[in-house]
C-alpha positions as CSV (number, residue, x, y, z in Angstrom):
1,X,20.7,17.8,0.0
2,X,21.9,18.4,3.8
3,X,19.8,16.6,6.4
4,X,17.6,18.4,9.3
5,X,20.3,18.4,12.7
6,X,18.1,16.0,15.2
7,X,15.7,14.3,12.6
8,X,16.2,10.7,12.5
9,X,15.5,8.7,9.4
10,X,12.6,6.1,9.5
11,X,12.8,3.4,8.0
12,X,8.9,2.5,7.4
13,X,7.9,-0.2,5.2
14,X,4.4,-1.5,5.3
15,X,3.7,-4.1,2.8
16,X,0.3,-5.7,2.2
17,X,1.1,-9.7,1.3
18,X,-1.7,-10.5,0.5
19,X,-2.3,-8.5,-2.4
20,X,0.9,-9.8,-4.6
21,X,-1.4,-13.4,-3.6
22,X,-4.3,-12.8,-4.3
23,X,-4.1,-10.3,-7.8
24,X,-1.8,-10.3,-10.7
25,X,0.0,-6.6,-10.6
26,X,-0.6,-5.4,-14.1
27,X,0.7,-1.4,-13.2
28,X,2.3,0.4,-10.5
29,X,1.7,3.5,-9.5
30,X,3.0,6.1,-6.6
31,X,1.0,7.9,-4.8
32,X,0.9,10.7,-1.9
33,X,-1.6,10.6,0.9
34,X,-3.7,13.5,2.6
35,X,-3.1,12.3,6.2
36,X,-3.9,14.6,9.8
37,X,-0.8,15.0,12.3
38,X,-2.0,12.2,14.5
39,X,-1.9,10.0,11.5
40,X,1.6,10.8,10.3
41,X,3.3,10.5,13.4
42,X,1.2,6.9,13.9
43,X,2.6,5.5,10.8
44,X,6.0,7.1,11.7
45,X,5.7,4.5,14.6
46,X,4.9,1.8,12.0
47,X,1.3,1.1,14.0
48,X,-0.4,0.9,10.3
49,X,-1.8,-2.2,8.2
50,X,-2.8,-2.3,4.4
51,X,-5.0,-5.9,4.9
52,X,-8.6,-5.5,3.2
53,X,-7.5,-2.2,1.7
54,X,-8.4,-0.9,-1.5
55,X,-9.0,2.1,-3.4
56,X,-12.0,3.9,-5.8
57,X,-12.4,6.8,-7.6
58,X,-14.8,8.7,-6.6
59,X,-15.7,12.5,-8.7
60,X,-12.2,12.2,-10.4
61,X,-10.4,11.8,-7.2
62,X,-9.0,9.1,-5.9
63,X,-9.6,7.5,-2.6
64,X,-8.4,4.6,0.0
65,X,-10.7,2.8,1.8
66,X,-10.2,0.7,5.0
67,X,-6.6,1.6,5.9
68,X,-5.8,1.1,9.5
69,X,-3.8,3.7,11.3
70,X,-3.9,3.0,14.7
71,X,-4.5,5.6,16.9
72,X,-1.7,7.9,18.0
73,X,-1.2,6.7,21.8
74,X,0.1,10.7,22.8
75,X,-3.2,11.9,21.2
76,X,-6.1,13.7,22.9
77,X,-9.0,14.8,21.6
78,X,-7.7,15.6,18.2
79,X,-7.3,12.1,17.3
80,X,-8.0,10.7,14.4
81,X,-10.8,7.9,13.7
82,X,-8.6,4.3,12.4
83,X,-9.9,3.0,9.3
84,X,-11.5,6.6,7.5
85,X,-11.5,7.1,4.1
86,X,-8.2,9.1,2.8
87,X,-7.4,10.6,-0.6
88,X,-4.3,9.9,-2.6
89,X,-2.7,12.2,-4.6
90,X,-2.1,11.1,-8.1
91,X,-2.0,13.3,-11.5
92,X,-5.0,13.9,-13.5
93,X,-3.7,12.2,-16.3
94,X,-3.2,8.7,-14.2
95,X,-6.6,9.5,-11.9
96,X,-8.3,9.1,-15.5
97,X,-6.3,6.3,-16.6
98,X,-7.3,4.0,-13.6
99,X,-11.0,5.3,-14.1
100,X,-11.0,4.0,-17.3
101,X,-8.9,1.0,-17.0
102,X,-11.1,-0.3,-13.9
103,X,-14.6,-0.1,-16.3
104,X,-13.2,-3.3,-17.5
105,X,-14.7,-6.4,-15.3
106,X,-11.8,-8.0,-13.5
107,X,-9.6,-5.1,-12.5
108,X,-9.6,-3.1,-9.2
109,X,-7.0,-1.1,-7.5
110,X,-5.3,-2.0,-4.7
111,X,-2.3,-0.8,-2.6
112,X,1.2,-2.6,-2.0
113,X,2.6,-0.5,0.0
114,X,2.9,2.2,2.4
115,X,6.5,3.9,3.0
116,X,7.9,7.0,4.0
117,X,9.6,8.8,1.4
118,X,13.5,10.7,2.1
119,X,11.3,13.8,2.9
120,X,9.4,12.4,5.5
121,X,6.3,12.2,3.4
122,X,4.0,9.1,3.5
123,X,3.5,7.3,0.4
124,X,1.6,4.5,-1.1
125,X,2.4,1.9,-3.9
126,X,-1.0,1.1,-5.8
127,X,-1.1,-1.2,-8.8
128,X,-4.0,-1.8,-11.1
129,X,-4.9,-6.0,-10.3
130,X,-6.4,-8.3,-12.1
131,X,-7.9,-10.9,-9.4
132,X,-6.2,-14.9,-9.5
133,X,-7.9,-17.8,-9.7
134,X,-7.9,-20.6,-7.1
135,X,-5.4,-22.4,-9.3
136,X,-3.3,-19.5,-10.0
137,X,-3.4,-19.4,-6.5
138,X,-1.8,-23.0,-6.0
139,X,0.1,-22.7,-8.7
140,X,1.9,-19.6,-6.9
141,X,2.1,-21.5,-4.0
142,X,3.7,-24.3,-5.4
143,X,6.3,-22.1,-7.6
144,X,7.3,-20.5,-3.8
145,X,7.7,-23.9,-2.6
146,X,10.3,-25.0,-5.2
147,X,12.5,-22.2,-5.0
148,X,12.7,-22.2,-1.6
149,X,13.6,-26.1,-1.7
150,X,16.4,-24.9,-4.1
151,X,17.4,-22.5,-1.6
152,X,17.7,-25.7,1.0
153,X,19.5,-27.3,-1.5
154,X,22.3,-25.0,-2.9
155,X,22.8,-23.7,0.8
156,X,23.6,-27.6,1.9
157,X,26.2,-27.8,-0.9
């Protein structure tokens, strides 16, 4: 597929690190998000954050909530409001699966991250989570600590 003359690629890789701390990633999932111009062309300028984000289902569509896209700083009056709800775009098929996998106590849905595909379009990693506890917590601490000791070590030698 030929590339657009002028259009230069983005690289745009927004990750929320907090999530892969806090929850154990059970399922992944790709989804497309219904964004306004202002909002595109502010996460094409990497000015967006996935922290406290997560995502519901709400009348068999699925939705994120708290996503902050910072205002686009060559917007007027069309600008769009920073942390509104957005829909995702998913299949029917996986919209119902997460409805009925979150029913269970203990799961939720929350996103990874948020990239822009080869077409320009954004997109969002979401995973199905089960929440840690505090010890799985240390104990994920403490595995990131010995590898990167072993790092230390093999790099010395």
């Amino acid at each position: 597929m030929a590339a657009k003359k002028g259009l230069k690629k983005a690289n745009i890789n927004i990750k929320n690190k907090r999530a892969e701390f806090d929850y154990f990633v059970l399922d992944r999932y790709t989804a497309g998000i219904v964004l306004t111009g202002t909002e595109i062309k502010s996460i094409r300028a990497g000015k967006a954050g996935l922290v406290d984000t997560f995502c519901y289902i709400h009348n068999h569509e699925m939705w994120v909530k708290n996503m902050y896209i910072a205002e686009y700083e060559f917007g007027s009056f069309g600008n769009h409001a920073t942390r509104r709800d957005r829909k995702l775009l998913l299949n029917r098929k996986e919209i119902l699966n997460l409805e009925n996998e979150t029913k269970s106590p203990g799961l939720t849905i929350v996103p990874l991250r948020l990239y822009i595909d080869e077409n320009g379009r954004a997109k969002l990693v979401i995973a199905l989570c089960k929440g840690k506890k505090d010890y799985d917590k240390r104990a994920t601490l403490r595995d990131k600590d010995d590898r990167r000791e072993m790092d230390r070590a093999i790099k010395r030698y």
